[in-house]
C-alpha positions in Angstrom: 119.5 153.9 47.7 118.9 150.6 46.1 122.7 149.6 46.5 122.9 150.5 49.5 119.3 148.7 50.4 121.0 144.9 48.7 124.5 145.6 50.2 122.6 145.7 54.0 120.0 143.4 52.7 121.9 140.6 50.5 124.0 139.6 53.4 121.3 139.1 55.9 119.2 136.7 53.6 122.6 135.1 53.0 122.9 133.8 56.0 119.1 133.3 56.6 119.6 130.7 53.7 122.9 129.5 54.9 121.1 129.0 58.4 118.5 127.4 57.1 120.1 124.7 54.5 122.4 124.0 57.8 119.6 123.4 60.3 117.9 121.6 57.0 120.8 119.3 57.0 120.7 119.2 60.8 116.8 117.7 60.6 117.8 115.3 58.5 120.5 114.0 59.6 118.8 113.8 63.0 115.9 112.2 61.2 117.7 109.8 59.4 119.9 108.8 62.5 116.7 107.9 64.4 115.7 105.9 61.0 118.8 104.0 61.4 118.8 103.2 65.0 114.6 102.0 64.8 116.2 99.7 61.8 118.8 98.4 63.5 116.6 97.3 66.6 113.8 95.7 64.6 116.7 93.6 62.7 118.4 92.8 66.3 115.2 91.3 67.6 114.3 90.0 64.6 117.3 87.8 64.0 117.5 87.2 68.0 113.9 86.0 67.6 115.0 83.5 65.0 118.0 82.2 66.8 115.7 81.9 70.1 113.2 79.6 68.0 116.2 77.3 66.6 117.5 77.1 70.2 113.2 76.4 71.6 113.4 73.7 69.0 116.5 72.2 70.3 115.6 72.5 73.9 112.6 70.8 73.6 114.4 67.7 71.5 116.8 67.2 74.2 113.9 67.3 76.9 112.7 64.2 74.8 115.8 62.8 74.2 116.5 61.7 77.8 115.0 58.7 79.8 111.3 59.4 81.5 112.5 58.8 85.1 115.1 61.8 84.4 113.0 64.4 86.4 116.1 66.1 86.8 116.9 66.7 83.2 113.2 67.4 82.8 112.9 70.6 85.8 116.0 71.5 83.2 115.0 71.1 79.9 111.3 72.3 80.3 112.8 75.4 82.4 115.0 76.1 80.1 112.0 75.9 76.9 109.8 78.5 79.7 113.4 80.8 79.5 113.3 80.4 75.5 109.8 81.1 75.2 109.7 84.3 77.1 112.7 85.6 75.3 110.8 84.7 71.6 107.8 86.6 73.1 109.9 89.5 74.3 111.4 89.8 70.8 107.7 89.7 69.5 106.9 92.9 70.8 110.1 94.8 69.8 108.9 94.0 66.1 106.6 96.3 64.4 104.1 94.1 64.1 100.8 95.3 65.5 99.2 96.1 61.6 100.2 92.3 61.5 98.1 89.2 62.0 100.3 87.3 64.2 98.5 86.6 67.5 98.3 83.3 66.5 101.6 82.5 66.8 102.3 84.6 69.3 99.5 83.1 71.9 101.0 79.6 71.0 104.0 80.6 72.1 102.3 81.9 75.3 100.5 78.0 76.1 104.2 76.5 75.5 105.6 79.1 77.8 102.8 78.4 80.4 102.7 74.5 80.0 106.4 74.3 80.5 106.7 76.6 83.7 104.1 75.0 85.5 105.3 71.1 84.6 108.2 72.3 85.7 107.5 73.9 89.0 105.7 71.0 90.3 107.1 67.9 91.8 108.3 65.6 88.9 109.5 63.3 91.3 105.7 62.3 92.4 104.1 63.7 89.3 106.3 62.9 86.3 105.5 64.1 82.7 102.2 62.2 81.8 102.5 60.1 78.5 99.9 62.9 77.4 102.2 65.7 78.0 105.1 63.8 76.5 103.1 63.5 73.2 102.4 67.6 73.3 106.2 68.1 73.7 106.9 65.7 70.5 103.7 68.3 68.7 105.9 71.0 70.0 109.2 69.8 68.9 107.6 69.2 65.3 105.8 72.3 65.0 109.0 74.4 66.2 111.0 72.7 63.9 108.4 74.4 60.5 108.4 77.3 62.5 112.0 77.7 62.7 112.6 76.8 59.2 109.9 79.6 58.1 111.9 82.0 60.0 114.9 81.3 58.7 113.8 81.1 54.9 112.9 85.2 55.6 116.1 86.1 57.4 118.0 84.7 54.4 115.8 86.7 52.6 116.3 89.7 54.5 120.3 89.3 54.8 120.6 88.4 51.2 118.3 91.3 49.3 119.3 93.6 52.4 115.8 93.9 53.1 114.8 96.3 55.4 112.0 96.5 58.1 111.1 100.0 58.0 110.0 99.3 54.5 107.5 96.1 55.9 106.9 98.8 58.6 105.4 101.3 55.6 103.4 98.4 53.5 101.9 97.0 56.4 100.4 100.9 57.4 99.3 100.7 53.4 96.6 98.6 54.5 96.6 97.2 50.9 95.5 94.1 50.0 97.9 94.0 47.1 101.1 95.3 48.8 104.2 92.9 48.4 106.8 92.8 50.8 108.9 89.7 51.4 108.9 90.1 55.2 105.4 90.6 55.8 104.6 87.6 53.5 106.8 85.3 55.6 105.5 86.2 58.9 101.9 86.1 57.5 103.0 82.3 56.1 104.2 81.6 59.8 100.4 82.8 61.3 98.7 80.8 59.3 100.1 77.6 59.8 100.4 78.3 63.1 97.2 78.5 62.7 95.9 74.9 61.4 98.3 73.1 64.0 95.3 70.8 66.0 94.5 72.0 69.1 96.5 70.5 72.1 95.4 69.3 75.2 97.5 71.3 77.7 95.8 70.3 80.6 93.5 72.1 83.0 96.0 74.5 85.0 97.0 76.0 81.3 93.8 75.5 79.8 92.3 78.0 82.9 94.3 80.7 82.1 92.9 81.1 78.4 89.2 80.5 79.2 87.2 83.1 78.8 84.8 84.3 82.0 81.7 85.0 79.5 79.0 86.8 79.9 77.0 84.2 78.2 78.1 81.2 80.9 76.2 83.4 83.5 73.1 82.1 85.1 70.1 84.0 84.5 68.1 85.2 81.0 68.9 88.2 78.9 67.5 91.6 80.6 66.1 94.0 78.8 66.8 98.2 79.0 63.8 98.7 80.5 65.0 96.0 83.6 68.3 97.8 83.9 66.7 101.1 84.5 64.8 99.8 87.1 67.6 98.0 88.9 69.9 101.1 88.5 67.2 103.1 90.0 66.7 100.7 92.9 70.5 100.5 93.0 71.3 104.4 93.1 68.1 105.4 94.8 67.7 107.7 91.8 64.8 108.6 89.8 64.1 105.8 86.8 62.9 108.3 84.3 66.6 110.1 84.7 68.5 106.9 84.0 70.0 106.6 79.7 70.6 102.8 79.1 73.3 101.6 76.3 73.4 98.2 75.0 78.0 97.4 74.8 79.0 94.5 72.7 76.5 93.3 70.6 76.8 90.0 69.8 79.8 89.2 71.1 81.1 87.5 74.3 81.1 90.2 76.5 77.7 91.9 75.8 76.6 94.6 78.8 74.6 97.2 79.9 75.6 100.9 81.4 73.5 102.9 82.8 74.2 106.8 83.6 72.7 109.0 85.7 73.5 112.9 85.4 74.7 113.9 89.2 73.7 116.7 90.7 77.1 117.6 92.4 78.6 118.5 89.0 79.4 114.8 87.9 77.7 111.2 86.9 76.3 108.0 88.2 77.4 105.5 86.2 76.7 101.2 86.6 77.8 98.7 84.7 75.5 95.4 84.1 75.6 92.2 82.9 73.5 91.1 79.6 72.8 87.8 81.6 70.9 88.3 84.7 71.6 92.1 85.1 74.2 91.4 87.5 76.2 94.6 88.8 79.8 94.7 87.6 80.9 97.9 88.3 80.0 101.3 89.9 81.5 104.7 89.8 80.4 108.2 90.8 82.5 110.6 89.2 81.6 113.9 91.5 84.6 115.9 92.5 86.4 114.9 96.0 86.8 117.7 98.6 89.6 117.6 101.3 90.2 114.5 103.4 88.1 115.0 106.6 87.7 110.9 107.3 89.9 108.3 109.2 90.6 105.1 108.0 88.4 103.5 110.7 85.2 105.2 109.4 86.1 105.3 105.7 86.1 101.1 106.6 82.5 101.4 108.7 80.9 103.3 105.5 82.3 100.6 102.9 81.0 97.8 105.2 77.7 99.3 105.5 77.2 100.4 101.7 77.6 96.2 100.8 75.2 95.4 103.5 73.0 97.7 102.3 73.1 96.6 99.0 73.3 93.0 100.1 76.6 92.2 99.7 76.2 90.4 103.0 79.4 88.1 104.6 81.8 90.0 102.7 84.8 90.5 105.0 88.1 93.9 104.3 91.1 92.4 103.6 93.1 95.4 102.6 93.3 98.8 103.0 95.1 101.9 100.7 94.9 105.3 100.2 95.4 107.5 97.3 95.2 111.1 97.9 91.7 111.7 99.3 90.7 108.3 98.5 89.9 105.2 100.4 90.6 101.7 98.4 89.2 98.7 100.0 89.3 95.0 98.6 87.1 92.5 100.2 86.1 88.4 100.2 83.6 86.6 100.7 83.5 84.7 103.9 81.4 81.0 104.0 81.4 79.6 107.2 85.2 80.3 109.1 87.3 80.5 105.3 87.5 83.3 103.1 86.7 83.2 99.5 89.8 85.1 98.1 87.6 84.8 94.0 85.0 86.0 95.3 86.5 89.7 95.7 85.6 93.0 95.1 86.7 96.3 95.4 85.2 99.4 97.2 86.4 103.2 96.6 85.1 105.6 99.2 85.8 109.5 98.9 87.6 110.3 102.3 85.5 113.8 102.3 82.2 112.5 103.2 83.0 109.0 103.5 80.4 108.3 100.8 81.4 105.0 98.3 82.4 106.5 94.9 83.4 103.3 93.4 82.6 99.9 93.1 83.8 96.8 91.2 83.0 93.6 91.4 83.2 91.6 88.1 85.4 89.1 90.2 82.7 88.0 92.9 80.3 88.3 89.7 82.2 85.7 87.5 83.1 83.4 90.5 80.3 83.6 93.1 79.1 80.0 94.2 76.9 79.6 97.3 77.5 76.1 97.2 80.8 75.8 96.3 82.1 73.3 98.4 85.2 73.9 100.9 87.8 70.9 101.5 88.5 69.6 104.5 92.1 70.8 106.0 94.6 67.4 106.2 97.1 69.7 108.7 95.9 71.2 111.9 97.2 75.1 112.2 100.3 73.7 114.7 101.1 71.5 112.0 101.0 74.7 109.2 102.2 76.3 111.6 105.9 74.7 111.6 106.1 75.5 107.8 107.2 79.2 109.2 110.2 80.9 108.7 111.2 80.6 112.4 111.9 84.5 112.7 108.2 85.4 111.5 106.3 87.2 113.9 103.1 86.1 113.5 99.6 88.5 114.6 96.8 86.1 113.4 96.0 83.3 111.4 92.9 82.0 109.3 91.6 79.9 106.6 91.4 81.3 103.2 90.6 79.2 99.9 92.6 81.0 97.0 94.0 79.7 93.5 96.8 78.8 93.2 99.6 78.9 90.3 98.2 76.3 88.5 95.0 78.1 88.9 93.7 75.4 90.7 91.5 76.5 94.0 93.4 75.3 97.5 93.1 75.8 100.9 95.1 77.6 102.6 95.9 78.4 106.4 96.9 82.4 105.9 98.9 83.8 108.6 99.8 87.4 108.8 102.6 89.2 110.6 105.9 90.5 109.7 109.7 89.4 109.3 112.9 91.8 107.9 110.7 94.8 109.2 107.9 94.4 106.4 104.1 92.8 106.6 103.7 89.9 104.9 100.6 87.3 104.6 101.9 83.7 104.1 99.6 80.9 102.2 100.2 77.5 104.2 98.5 74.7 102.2 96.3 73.1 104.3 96.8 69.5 103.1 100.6 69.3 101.9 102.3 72.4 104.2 103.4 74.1 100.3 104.0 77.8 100.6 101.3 78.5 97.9 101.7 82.0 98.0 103.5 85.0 99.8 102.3 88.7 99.7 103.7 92.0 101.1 101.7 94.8 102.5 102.4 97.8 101.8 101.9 100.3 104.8 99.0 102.8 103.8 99.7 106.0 103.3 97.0 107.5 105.7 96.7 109.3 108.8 94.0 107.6 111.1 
């Protein structure tokens, strides 16, 4: 019985263990081939990130190197330093570097890459490099030079010890404060002096991009719990003992209250305020959305009268979209006949009922101004006018103020219509006839 038993038995766990070393040596050779390829990627961009560096330092030495009247060779050179920039950043985020403090270096690549775009998408021919800009590029071209030394001290390193980034991968998960790994130390070398190069003056239309819409440059003294709760309650019509209050970001720049409110159609009230004022950023009522029963025209009618009634008052639709059973609406601020384009928010209304589910408005929050000053158009709308595309079917026109590139706030005559069978809105500047901007509508997916 018992040989019969193994001779039925032995072969069956013989290939049960035959099957499994195979599919064992399957795994790993799967395991290891994914291993290899992650490798060889992180050491692509790596030593692409190192050649793109030693080819920013030289772009930026032969942007120096030619005569200042050369506006030509300048468009070139500094559009050729953006290209160089971008690639260095792109090769950033291949690397596994996110355990890694190296924002530092990576957000001065970011104000090089945005300093030489926008010097050189501007007229050069009536707004040559300034002697001040001139002395940032020679900062640049000295501090790309240690950078792309530092870099190049580690990829001899890697290439001569064989060193591998999987293994700086594994220290840097470690967490350890005593972990040693060649790589890591040279990229934590380049950070940190990086780090104590003195701050440049890039100019205003870089300098806007990186400032920092605070909280704490808000008018208006810190509000307490207790004054949230009331102004959620007047806000919700709700009743003030059913509001909870939390206090977000504690002593930091972007300190804030939210309010909730349990709903009685199986969801929540919730409203964002500012520390500063109590200012409303954001609202959103999360109940659940039935089938769509409202047009477009009355899902607009309800949004408009929800901001009156919470007085949001002049504040003008300037797009429409739908999402399912949801109604998306983004409005300005209108002073006098222009519209604000940053002073915007955004209104969500459920396309059951037509009642607002969603509100945000950190935008018109941050940039509100009632006496923000509008300039006076230089062109008449004939004159913008002309700036067309001749085949642009035009079905109205109006003044908008809106920032620009440069982040700089312009005038604009906006005229809407279509060309190649799409909508389009068009941003004539008002004073020099520049196309500041062009923007296609979509067609909304609705049924009115």
């Amino acid at each position: 019985m018992y040989k019969r038993l193994s001779s039925v038995m032995f072969p069956i766990f013989a290939v049960l263990l035959v099957g499994a070393l195979v599919w064992g040596y399957q795994e790993n050779q799967e395991k290891n081939a994914i291993l290899i390829k992650a490798e060889n990627q992180y050491q692509r961009a790596f030593h692409d990130l190192s050649f793109h560096m030693d080819k920013l330092h030289s772009e930026i030495g032969n942007t120096l190197a030619v005569h200042s009247t050369s506006q030509g060779m300048h468009r070139k050179g500094l559009m050729n330093v953006w290209r160089l920039t971008s690639e260095a950043q792109n090769e950033i985020n291949q690397l596994p570097l996110t355990m890694l403090p190296f924002n530092e270096t990576e957000e001065f690549l970011s104000r090089i890459s945005n300093f030489a775009y926008r010097a050189s998408m501007r007229d050069l021919t009536n707004e040559p490099l300034s002697e001040k800009e001139m002395g940032n590029l020679k900062k640049l071209y000295q501090n790309s030079s240690e950078i792309t030394k530092n870099l190049q001290d580690v990829q001899q390193k890697v290439l001569t010890d064989r060193l591998r980034w999987m293994d700086a991968e594994t220290a840097m998960a470690t967490q350890e404060q005593t972990m040693d790994n060649t790589i890591v130390d040279g990229f934590r070398t380049v950070n940190k002096k990086v780090q104590e190069y003195p701050e440049l003056d890039w100019g205003p239309s870089v300098s806007n991009i990186y400032a920092k819409r605070s909280v704490k440059k808000l008018d208006g003294l810190p509000v307490t719990k207790e004054q949230i709760q009331s102004k959620a309650a007047k806000f919700s019509d709700a009743d003030r003992s059913k509001i909870q209050v939390q206090e977000n970001g504690k002593g930091t720049d972007w300190e804030s209250y939210t309010a909730t409110i349990d709903h009685a159609n199986n969801g929540k009230l919730m409203m964002d305020f500012t520390r500063n004022g109590g200012m409303l950023i954001s609202y959103s009522d999360t109940r659940p959305i039935g089938t769509k029963k409202v047009s477009r025209q009355n899902a607009m009618a309800k949004a408009d009268q929800f901001l009156m009634n919470k007085g949001y008052k002049d504040m003008k639709a300037v797009n429409y979209d739908e999402y399912g059973n949801l109604g998306n609406l983004t409005y300005v601020r209108k002073q006098g006949d222009t519209l604000i384009y940053p002073e915007k928010m955004s209104v969500r209304v459920g396309l059951d009922t037509g009642e607002v589910t969603g509100f945000q408005a950190s935008d018109f929050v941050y940039e509100h101004n009632d006496m923000r000053k509008i300039p006076k158009a230089t062109l008449t709308e004939q004159q913008a006018r002309k700036k067309l595309n001749s085949e642009f079917e035009e079905n109205y026109v109006r003044k908008s103020l809106i920032e620009n590139d440069y982040s700089k706030e312009v005038l604009c005559y906006e005229f809407g219509g279509k060309i190649n069978g799409s909508r389009y809105r068009i941003y004539i500047n008002a004073n020099t006839g520049l196309e500041e901007a062009v923007e296609e509508i979509k067609p909304v997916n609705a049924t009115s």
